[in-house]
C-alpha positions, -999 to +999 in steps of 0.1 A: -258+479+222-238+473+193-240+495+160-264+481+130-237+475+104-261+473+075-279+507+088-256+529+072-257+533+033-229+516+013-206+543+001-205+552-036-169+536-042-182+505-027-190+469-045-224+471-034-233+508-045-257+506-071-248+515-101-249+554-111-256+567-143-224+570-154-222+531-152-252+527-173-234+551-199-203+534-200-217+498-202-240+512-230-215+525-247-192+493-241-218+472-256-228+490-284-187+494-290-183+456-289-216+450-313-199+476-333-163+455-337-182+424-343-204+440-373-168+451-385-154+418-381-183+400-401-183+428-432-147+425-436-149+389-442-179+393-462-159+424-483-126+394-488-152+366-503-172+393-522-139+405-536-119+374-541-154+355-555-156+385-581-117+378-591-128+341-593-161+342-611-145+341-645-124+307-639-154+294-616-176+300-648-150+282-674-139+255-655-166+247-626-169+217-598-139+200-619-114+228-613-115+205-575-110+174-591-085+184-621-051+169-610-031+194-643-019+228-634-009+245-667-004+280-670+005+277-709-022+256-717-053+272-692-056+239-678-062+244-642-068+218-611-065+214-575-071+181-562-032+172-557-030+204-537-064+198-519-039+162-513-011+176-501-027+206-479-047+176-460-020+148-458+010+175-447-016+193-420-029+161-407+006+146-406+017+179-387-012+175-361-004+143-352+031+149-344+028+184-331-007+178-315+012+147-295+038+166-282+022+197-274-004+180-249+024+159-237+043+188-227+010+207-214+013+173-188+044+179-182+044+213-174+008+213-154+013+183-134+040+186-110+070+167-135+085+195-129+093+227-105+076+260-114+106+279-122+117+253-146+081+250-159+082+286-163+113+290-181+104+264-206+071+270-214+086+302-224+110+287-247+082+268-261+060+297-264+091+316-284+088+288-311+058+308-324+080+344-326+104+325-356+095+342-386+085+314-415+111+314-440+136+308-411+116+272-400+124+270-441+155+275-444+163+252-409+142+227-434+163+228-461+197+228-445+193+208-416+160+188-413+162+173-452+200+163-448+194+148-416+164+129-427+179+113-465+199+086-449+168+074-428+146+076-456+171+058-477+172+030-454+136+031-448+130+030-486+153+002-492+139-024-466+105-015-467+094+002-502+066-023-505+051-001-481+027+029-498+041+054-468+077+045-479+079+038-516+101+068-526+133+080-515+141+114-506+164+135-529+156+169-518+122+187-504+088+161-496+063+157-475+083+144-440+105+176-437+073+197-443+052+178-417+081+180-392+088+220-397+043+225-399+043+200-366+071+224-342+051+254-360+022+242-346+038+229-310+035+265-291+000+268-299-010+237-293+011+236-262+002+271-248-039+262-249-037+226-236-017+243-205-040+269-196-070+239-203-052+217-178-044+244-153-082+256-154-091+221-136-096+225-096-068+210-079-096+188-060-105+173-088-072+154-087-073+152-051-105+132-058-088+112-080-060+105-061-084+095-026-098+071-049-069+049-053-056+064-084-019+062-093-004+096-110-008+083-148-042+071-139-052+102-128-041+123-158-055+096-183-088+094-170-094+120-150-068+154-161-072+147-197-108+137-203-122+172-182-097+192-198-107+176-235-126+209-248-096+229-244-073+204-256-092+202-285-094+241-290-059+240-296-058+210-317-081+225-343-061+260-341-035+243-350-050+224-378-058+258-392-026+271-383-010+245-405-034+244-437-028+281-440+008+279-434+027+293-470+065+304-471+076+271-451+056+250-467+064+268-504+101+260-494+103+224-481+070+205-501+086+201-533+058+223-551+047+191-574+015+188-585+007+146-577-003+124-554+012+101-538+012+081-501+049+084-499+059+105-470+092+108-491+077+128-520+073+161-532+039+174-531+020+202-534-007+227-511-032+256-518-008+279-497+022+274-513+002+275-551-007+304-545+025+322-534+046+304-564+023+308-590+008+350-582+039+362-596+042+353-627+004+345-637-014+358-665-050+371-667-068+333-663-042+319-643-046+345-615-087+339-614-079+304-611-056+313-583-087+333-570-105+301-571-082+282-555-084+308-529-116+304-522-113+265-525-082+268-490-113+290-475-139+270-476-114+241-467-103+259-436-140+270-423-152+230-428-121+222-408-130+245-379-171+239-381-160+203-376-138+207-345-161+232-330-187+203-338-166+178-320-155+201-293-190+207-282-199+167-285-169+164-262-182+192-239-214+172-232-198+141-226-171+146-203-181+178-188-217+179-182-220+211-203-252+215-224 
Protein backbone atom coordinates (compact mmCIF):
# COMPACT_ATOMS: atom_id res chain seq x y z
CA UNK A 1 0.00 0.00 0.00
CA UNK A 2 1.26 3.23 -1.12
CA UNK A 3 2.33 6.12 1.33
CA UNK A 4 -0.46 9.01 2.23
CA UNK A 5 1.35 11.93 0.60
CA UNK A 6 -0.75 14.55 2.43
CA UNK A 7 -0.10 12.60 5.93
CA UNK A 8 3.06 14.06 6.51
CA UNK A 9 3.16 17.90 7.62
CA UNK A 10 4.35 20.43 5.00
CA UNK A 11 7.80 21.52 5.96
CA UNK A 12 8.44 24.96 7.27
CA UNK A 13 10.30 26.23 3.95
CA UNK A 14 7.44 25.08 2.12
CA UNK A 15 4.62 27.23 0.08
CA UNK A 16 1.93 25.73 2.03
CA UNK A 17 3.52 26.17 5.72
CA UNK A 18 1.41 28.46 7.40
CA UNK A 19 2.67 31.45 8.09
CA UNK A 20 4.97 31.84 11.39
CA UNK A 21 5.08 34.68 13.45
CA UNK A 22 7.88 36.12 12.04
CA UNK A 23 5.65 36.50 8.73
CA UNK A 24 2.97 38.22 10.62
CA UNK A 25 5.88 40.66 11.96
CA UNK A 26 7.31 41.38 8.78
CA UNK A 27 3.99 41.96 6.85
CA UNK A 28 2.98 44.25 9.77
CA UNK A 29 5.82 45.99 9.61
CA UNK A 30 5.63 46.12 5.62
CA UNK A 31 2.31 47.58 5.81
CA UNK A 32 2.57 50.00 8.40
CA UNK A 33 6.08 51.01 6.36
CA UNK A 34 4.10 51.43 3.06
CA UNK A 35 1.13 53.51 5.00
CA UNK A 36 3.98 55.28 6.42
CA UNK A 37 5.57 56.44 2.71
CA UNK A 38 2.20 57.25 1.49
CA UNK A 39 1.42 59.68 4.63
CA UNK A 40 4.93 61.11 3.58
CA UNK A 41 4.00 61.43 0.09
CA UNK A 42 0.66 63.26 0.77
CA UNK A 43 2.27 65.94 3.55
CA UNK A 44 4.96 66.75 1.26
CA UNK A 45 2.59 67.82 -1.43
CA UNK A 46 0.47 69.36 1.10
CA UNK A 47 3.89 71.22 2.75
CA UNK A 48 4.65 72.54 -1.52
CA UNK A 49 0.92 74.09 -1.87
CA UNK A 50 1.00 75.40 1.76
CA UNK A 51 4.27 76.94 1.02
CA UNK A 52 3.95 78.12 -2.55
CA UNK A 53 0.04 79.35 -1.72
CA UNK A 54 1.65 81.53 1.25
CA UNK A 55 4.42 83.06 -1.41
CA UNK A 56 1.26 83.63 -3.66
CA UNK A 57 -1.34 84.99 -1.23
CA UNK A 58 -0.13 88.52 -1.68
CA UNK A 59 -0.54 88.69 -5.71
CA UNK A 60 -3.66 86.25 -5.32
CA UNK A 61 -5.12 89.04 -2.95
CA UNK A 62 -4.18 92.09 -5.44
CA UNK A 63 -4.94 90.74 -8.62
CA UNK A 64 -7.51 87.72 -8.12
CA UNK A 65 -9.50 85.39 -10.86
CA UNK A 66 -8.20 88.05 -13.60
CA UNK A 67 -4.47 87.37 -13.00
CA UNK A 68 -5.96 83.87 -15.38
CA UNK A 69 -7.43 85.99 -17.76
CA UNK A 70 -4.87 89.05 -18.03
CA UNK A 71 -3.00 88.64 -21.38
CA UNK A 72 0.05 91.76 -19.99
CA UNK A 73 3.01 90.49 -18.20
CA UNK A 74 4.86 93.60 -16.89
CA UNK A 75 7.37 93.48 -14.41
CA UNK A 76 7.84 97.53 -14.42
CA UNK A 77 4.42 98.24 -14.37
CA UNK A 78 2.97 95.21 -11.66
CA UNK A 79 0.75 94.26 -14.39
CA UNK A 80 0.60 90.58 -14.26
CA UNK A 81 -1.43 87.78 -16.54
CA UNK A 82 -1.39 84.32 -17.71
CA UNK A 83 -3.84 83.47 -20.13
CA UNK A 84 -1.27 83.56 -23.24
CA UNK A 85 0.82 81.20 -21.16
CA UNK A 86 -2.23 79.04 -19.94
CA UNK A 87 -2.46 79.26 -24.41
CA UNK A 88 0.69 78.25 -25.24
CA UNK A 89 1.20 75.47 -22.28
CA UNK A 90 -2.13 73.84 -23.85
CA UNK A 91 -1.69 74.37 -27.65
CA UNK A 92 2.36 73.18 -27.54
CA UNK A 93 1.35 70.03 -25.05
CA UNK A 94 -1.61 69.03 -26.99
CA UNK A 95 0.32 69.55 -30.29
CA UNK A 96 3.18 67.38 -28.69
CA UNK A 97 0.62 64.47 -27.79
CA UNK A 98 -0.61 64.17 -30.89
CA UNK A 99 2.54 63.73 -32.62
CA UNK A 100 4.39 61.87 -30.02
CA UNK A 101 1.26 59.99 -28.70
CA UNK A 102 0.94 58.63 -32.54
CA UNK A 103 4.20 57.46 -32.93
CA UNK A 104 4.78 56.04 -29.64
CA UNK A 105 1.68 53.48 -29.93
CA UNK A 106 2.69 52.94 -33.45
CA UNK A 107 5.99 51.76 -32.45
CA UNK A 108 4.52 49.88 -29.29
CA UNK A 109 2.72 47.81 -32.56
CA UNK A 110 5.58 47.48 -34.01
CA UNK A 111 7.56 46.28 -31.53
CA UNK A 112 4.75 43.82 -29.73
CA UNK A 113 3.40 42.40 -32.75
CA UNK A 114 5.74 40.30 -34.58
CA UNK A 115 6.95 43.39 -37.41
CA UNK A 116 9.87 42.52 -36.17
CA UNK A 117 12.42 39.82 -34.56
CA UNK A 118 13.03 40.06 -30.87
CA UNK A 119 16.58 40.96 -30.95
CA UNK A 120 15.93 43.78 -33.24
CA UNK A 121 12.78 44.67 -31.08
CA UNK A 122 15.11 44.63 -28.24
CA UNK A 123 17.74 46.70 -29.49
CA UNK A 124 15.42 49.36 -30.50
CA UNK A 125 13.17 49.67 -27.87
CA UNK A 126 16.32 50.42 -26.10
CA UNK A 127 17.26 53.15 -28.27
CA UNK A 128 13.89 54.44 -27.85
CA UNK A 129 13.92 54.12 -24.25
CA UNK A 130 17.45 56.13 -24.22
CA UNK A 131 15.52 59.13 -25.72
CA UNK A 132 14.34 59.84 -22.21
CA UNK A 133 18.20 59.82 -20.59
CA UNK A 134 18.96 63.24 -22.95
CA UNK A 135 19.23 65.86 -20.59
CA UNK A 136 16.79 69.04 -21.65
CA UNK A 137 18.77 71.79 -22.67
CA UNK A 138 20.51 69.33 -25.20
CA UNK A 139 16.68 68.45 -27.08
CA UNK A 140 17.22 72.67 -26.90
CA UNK A 141 19.94 73.25 -28.36
CA UNK A 142 19.22 70.17 -31.26
CA UNK A 143 16.02 72.73 -31.45
CA UNK A 144 17.74 75.62 -32.19
CA UNK A 145 20.46 74.52 -34.47
CA UNK A 146 19.00 71.86 -36.34
CA UNK A 147 15.08 71.49 -35.97
CA UNK A 148 14.36 75.56 -36.61
CA UNK A 149 16.76 75.72 -39.68
CA UNK A 150 15.43 72.71 -41.13
CA UNK A 151 11.82 73.68 -40.58
CA UNK A 152 12.05 77.89 -42.11
CA UNK A 153 12.00 76.86 -45.70
CA UNK A 154 8.81 74.58 -45.12
CA UNK A 155 7.24 77.12 -43.17
CA UNK A 156 8.06 79.72 -45.64
CA UNK A 157 6.47 77.87 -48.38
CA UNK A 158 3.71 76.84 -46.25
CA UNK A 159 3.07 80.49 -45.28
CA UNK A 160 3.22 81.72 -48.71
CA UNK A 161 0.54 79.39 -50.37
CA UNK A 162 -1.54 78.97 -47.67
CA UNK A 163 -1.44 82.06 -45.08
CA UNK A 164 -5.24 82.39 -45.29
CA UNK A 165 -5.08 79.48 -43.09
CA UNK A 166 -5.20 80.50 -38.98
CA UNK A 167 -2.50 77.33 -38.45
CA UNK A 168 -0.21 79.01 -41.05
CA UNK A 169 -0.52 82.69 -41.02
CA UNK A 170 3.09 83.57 -39.82
CA UNK A 171 6.32 82.64 -41.03
CA UNK A 172 9.04 81.36 -38.94
CA UNK A 173 12.10 83.66 -38.32
CA UNK A 174 13.55 82.01 -35.39
CA UNK A 175 11.91 80.00 -32.15
CA UNK A 176 7.68 79.11 -32.30
CA UNK A 177 5.38 76.84 -31.56
CA UNK A 178 6.30 73.80 -34.42
CA UNK A 179 9.97 73.37 -33.17
CA UNK A 180 8.69 73.26 -29.57
CA UNK A 181 5.92 70.69 -30.28
CA UNK A 182 8.33 68.59 -32.30
CA UNK A 183 11.28 68.61 -29.51
CA UNK A 184 8.09 68.20 -26.40
CA UNK A 185 6.54 65.33 -29.01
CA UNK A 186 10.30 62.89 -29.18
CA UNK A 187 10.50 64.05 -25.31
CA UNK A 188 7.46 62.49 -24.79
CA UNK A 189 7.96 59.36 -27.39
CA UNK A 190 9.96 56.92 -24.75
CA UNK A 191 7.29 57.21 -22.29
CA UNK A 192 4.67 56.92 -24.25
CA UNK A 193 6.24 54.17 -26.18
CA UNK A 194 7.67 52.20 -23.17
CA UNK A 195 3.89 51.93 -21.42
CA UNK A 196 1.87 51.24 -24.57
CA UNK A 197 4.54 48.15 -24.97
CA UNK A 198 4.24 46.61 -21.77
CA UNK A 199 0.09 47.43 -22.25
CA UNK A 200 0.24 45.46 -25.46
CA UNK A 201 2.52 42.70 -24.25
CA UNK A 202 0.22 42.18 -21.05
CA UNK A 203 -2.57 40.80 -23.60
CA UNK A 204 -2.78 36.75 -23.68
CA UNK A 205 -1.43 35.61 -26.89
CA UNK A 206 -4.99 33.77 -27.29
CA UNK A 207 -6.59 36.60 -27.36
CA UNK A 208 -5.07 37.15 -30.87
CA UNK A 209 -5.24 33.62 -31.65
CA UNK A 210 -9.04 34.22 -31.20
CA UNK A 211 -8.95 36.83 -33.35
CA UNK A 212 -7.10 35.38 -35.94
CA UNK A 213 -9.60 31.81 -35.92
CA UNK A 214 -12.14 34.31 -36.55
CA UNK A 215 -11.16 35.27 -39.95
CA UNK A 216 -9.30 38.29 -38.98
CA UNK A 217 -6.51 39.69 -41.13
CA UNK A 218 -3.26 41.04 -38.99
CA UNK A 219 -4.41 44.87 -39.12
CA UNK A 220 -7.75 43.73 -38.23
CA UNK A 221 -6.70 42.17 -35.36
CA UNK A 222 -4.62 44.90 -33.86
CA UNK A 223 -7.35 47.55 -34.65
CA UNK A 224 -10.12 45.97 -33.13
CA UNK A 225 -8.97 43.60 -31.11
CA UNK A 226 -4.90 44.44 -29.73
CA UNK A 227 -5.64 48.10 -29.45
CA UNK A 228 -9.10 48.35 -27.97
CA UNK A 229 -8.04 45.64 -24.75
CA UNK A 230 -4.87 47.26 -24.34
CA UNK A 231 -6.70 50.99 -24.31
CA UNK A 232 -6.30 51.60 -20.40
CA UNK A 233 -2.62 51.30 -20.74
CA UNK A 234 -2.35 53.03 -23.78
CA UNK A 235 -3.97 55.66 -22.32
CA UNK A 236 -1.80 55.60 -19.04
CA UNK A 237 0.92 56.61 -21.08
CA UNK A 238 -0.86 59.12 -23.13
CA UNK A 239 -1.75 61.24 -20.08
CA UNK A 240 1.91 60.72 -18.54
CA UNK A 241 2.96 62.16 -21.34
CA UNK A 242 0.55 64.98 -21.35
CA UNK A 243 1.93 65.86 -17.97
CA UNK A 244 5.35 65.11 -18.98
CA UNK A 245 5.02 67.87 -21.54
CA UNK A 246 3.02 70.73 -19.64
CA UNK A 247 5.69 70.56 -17.06
CA UNK A 248 8.52 70.49 -19.44
CA UNK A 249 10.81 74.07 -18.86
CA UNK A 250 14.49 74.41 -20.21
CA UNK A 251 13.46 73.06 -23.80
CA UNK A 252 10.49 74.71 -24.00
CA UNK A 253 12.20 78.18 -22.36
CA UNK A 254 14.73 77.74 -25.38
CA UNK A 255 12.65 76.95 -28.55
CA UNK A 256 8.87 78.77 -27.73
CA UNK A 257 9.91 82.25 -28.39
CA UNK A 258 8.99 83.36 -24.71
CA UNK A 259 6.16 85.88 -26.12
CA UNK A 260 3.40 86.68 -24.31
CA UNK A 261 0.20 86.33 -27.24
CA UNK A 262 -1.92 84.33 -28.75
CA UNK A 263 -2.10 83.19 -31.79
CA UNK A 264 -3.21 79.84 -33.99
CA UNK A 265 -0.10 80.03 -36.01
CA UNK A 266 2.00 77.08 -35.50
CA UNK A 267 4.77 79.46 -36.76
CA UNK A 268 4.78 81.80 -33.81
CA UNK A 269 6.48 82.48 -30.80
CA UNK A 270 4.50 81.80 -27.71
CA UNK A 271 4.68 81.54 -24.33
CA UNK A 272 4.12 78.57 -21.27
CA UNK A 273 3.82 78.56 -17.36
CA UNK A 274 7.14 76.49 -17.30
CA UNK A 275 9.24 78.45 -19.23
CA UNK A 276 7.67 81.95 -17.24
CA UNK A 277 8.72 80.85 -14.56
CA UNK A 278 12.33 79.90 -15.27
CA UNK A 279 12.88 83.36 -17.35
CA UNK A 280 11.30 85.54 -15.27
CA UNK A 281 12.58 83.97 -11.22
CA UNK A 282 15.84 85.61 -11.80
CA UNK A 283 15.51 88.78 -12.14
CA UNK A 284 12.00 89.49 -10.36
CA UNK A 285 11.27 91.83 -7.77
CA UNK A 286 9.24 91.39 -4.54
CA UNK A 287 5.49 91.31 -6.53
CA UNK A 288 6.75 89.82 -9.56
CA UNK A 289 7.95 86.72 -7.80
CA UNK A 290 4.34 86.15 -5.79
CA UNK A 291 2.92 86.46 -9.13
CA UNK A 292 5.33 83.84 -10.31
CA UNK A 293 4.02 81.98 -7.14
CA UNK A 294 0.70 82.29 -8.52
CA UNK A 295 1.40 81.25 -11.64
CA UNK A 296 2.83 78.26 -10.03
CA UNK A 297 0.00 77.35 -8.57
CA UNK A 298 -2.06 78.21 -11.69
CA UNK A 299 0.62 75.04 -14.00
CA UNK A 300 -0.50 72.86 -10.72
CA UNK A 301 -3.83 72.98 -10.70
CA UNK A 302 -3.55 72.84 -14.65
CA UNK A 303 -1.57 69.59 -14.48
CA UNK A 304 -3.88 67.72 -11.58
CA UNK A 305 -7.22 68.67 -13.89
CA UNK A 306 -5.26 67.13 -16.80
CA UNK A 307 -4.45 63.93 -14.94
CA UNK A 308 -8.18 63.67 -12.99
CA UNK A 309 -9.41 63.87 -16.48
CA UNK A 310 -7.36 60.98 -18.09
CA UNK A 311 -7.72 58.92 -15.04
CA UNK A 312 -11.54 59.73 -15.65
CA UNK A 313 -11.39 58.60 -19.11
CA UNK A 314 -9.09 55.77 -18.50
CA UNK A 315 -11.50 54.21 -16.17
CA UNK A 316 -14.58 54.89 -18.71
CA UNK A 317 -12.35 53.04 -21.15
CA UNK A 318 -11.74 50.24 -18.55
CA UNK A 319 -15.42 49.52 -18.36
CA UNK A 320 -16.08 49.55 -21.89
CA UNK A 321 -13.58 47.47 -23.48
CA UNK A 322 -12.43 45.50 -20.71
CA UNK A 323 -15.20 44.45 -18.59
CA UNK A 324 -13.62 45.96 -15.50
CA UNK A 325 -15.88 47.64 -12.92
Amino acid sequence: MSANPFKDKASPHSASAPPSAADYWADSLFRKLAMTCAGLIIALLAYILLEIGSQAMPAISEYGIGFVGGTTWDGSRDEFGVLPEIWGTLYSSILALIIGGIMGVTIAIFLTQEFLSQKVATVFRLIVELLAAIPSVVYGLWGIYVLIPMLRPVAGWLHTHFDFIPLFSTDLSGPGLAPAALVLAIMILPTVAAISVDALKRIPYKVKEAAYGMGTTRWEAILKVMLPTASSGILAALVLGFGRALGETMALAMLIGNSNQINLSLFAPANTLASLLASSFPEAGDLEIRALMYAAIVLLLLTFVVNVMGLAIQQYTMRKFEGKK
